[in-house]
C-alpha positions, 0 to 999 in steps of 0.5 A: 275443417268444421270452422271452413263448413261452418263458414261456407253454410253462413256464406250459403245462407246469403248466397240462397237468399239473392238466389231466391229473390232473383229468381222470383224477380227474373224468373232465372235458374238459380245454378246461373249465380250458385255455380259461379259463387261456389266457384269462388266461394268452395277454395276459400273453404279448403276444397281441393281446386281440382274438385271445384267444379264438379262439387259446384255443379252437382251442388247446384243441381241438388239444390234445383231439385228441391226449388224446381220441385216446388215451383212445378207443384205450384204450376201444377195446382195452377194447371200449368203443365201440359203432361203430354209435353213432359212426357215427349220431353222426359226420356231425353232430358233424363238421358242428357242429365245423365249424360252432362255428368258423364262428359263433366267426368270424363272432360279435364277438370281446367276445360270444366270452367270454360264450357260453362263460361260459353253456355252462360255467355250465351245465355246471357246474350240472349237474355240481353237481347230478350228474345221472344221466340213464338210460332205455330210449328207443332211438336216433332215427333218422339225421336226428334223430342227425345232428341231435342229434350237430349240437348237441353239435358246435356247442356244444362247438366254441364252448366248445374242449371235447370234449363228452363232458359232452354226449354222455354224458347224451345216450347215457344217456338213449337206454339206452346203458350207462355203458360204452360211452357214455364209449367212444362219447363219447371217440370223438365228442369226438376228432372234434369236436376234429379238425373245430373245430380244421381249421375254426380253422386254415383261419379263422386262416390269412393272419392277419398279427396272429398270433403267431409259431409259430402254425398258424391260431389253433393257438398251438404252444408253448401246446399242445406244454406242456399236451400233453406233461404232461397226458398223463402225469399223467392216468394219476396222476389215474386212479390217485388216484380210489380214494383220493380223493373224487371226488364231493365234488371234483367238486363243488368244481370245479363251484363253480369253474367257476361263479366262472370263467363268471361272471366271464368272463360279466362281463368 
């Protein structure tokens, strides 16, 4: 069991490192390649098929909350963030992580693959087509925010994302400016992040079929390898989009992405 840990830490580092470089580059959550990977990478490394996906989704979101961590303390020294807007967002994108681990529970395992299919499949259309949703319309009031921050907890929990590919259309089409509606995102997205992992964990605890060095359905080494390369190679991402064409790369991923749900979408 430590040769397969020891080989999923390995795969993990070189997993963490493309995470980091496409997510400097294109600006993407990273759970949209580590779940898919993990979904891959996890039975080769002796995990029982039926606890997959949730060690794949909570392990992604453990691992959001250190890289959205880190880039909203970067949007924040940037001023970046408009604290006003968290805090409409936080209760509900709180109680929506929670939830989408709670659903991610009580769902059948063989049904956990398909909803995440869906959610990237459509995500990746609307990476494709590069929506850009912008207006004037003012924030709704609390209950409708709260509401709203809901949604995008709920969905991006059972995706192990940070749902900054929600959050900043939703801001942009409130008459946000681009700007701050990252910094918000990321923000938002840590949070999400802190809130489906603690829901993963606490579902996870007493579970005897878990691996070792597990903390809930939190697989340590799989995350200590994305973690500790992608945050360092998204500064070389970042450094790289004005050599490369983004737009055109992100198209190409967003065809990848569509292969990946569909393919997990089929089984």
């Amino acid at each position: 069991m430590i040769d397969h840990a020891l080989w999923l830490f390995a795969m993990c580092l070189v997993l963490g490192s493309g995470v980091g470089l496409l997510a400097g580059m294109l600006g993407i959550g990273g759970g949209l390649v580590v779940v898919p990977a993990l979904v891959w990478l996890l039975p080769r490394a002796g995990i029982d098929s039926e606890l997959v996906m949730h060690i794949a989704l909570a392990t992604s979101l453990a691992s959001i909350v250190l890289t959205s961590g880190s880039s909203a303390r970067n949007h924040i020294k940037l001023g970046n963030v408009d604290f006003s807007i968290v805090k409409s967002l936080a209760p509900g994108v709180i109680i929506g992580g929670l939830g989408g681990s709670i659903i991610a529970e009580l769902v059948p395992t063989e049904l956990l693959p398909k909803i995440f299919a869906v959610i990237v499949l459509l995500l990746a259309l609307q990476m494709l087509v590069s929506m850009r949703i912008s207006g004037q319309r003012p924030l709704p009031g609390p209950v409708k925010t709260v509401c709203s921050g809901g949604v995008i907890g709920v969905v991006s929990s059972l995706a192990g994302i940070g749902g900054g590919s929600l959050t900043v259309p939703y801001l942009s089409w409130h008459g946000v400016e681009m700007r701050r509606a990252i910094g918000c995102a990321s923000l938002s997205g840590a949070l999400i992040a802190v809130a489906g992992m603690v829901g993963f964990i606490t579902a996870g605890v007493g579970d005897e079929a878990l691996p070792a060095m597990s903390i809930g359905y939190v697989y340590l080494p799989a995350l200590v390898g994305i973690v500790m390369t992608s945050m360092v190679t998204t500064r070389y991402g970042a450094a790289l989009v004005s050599r490369l064409p983004t737009m055109t790369l992100k198209k190409i991923f967003a065809v990848f992405l569509l292969v990946i749900s569909t393919k997990m979408f089929l089984g």
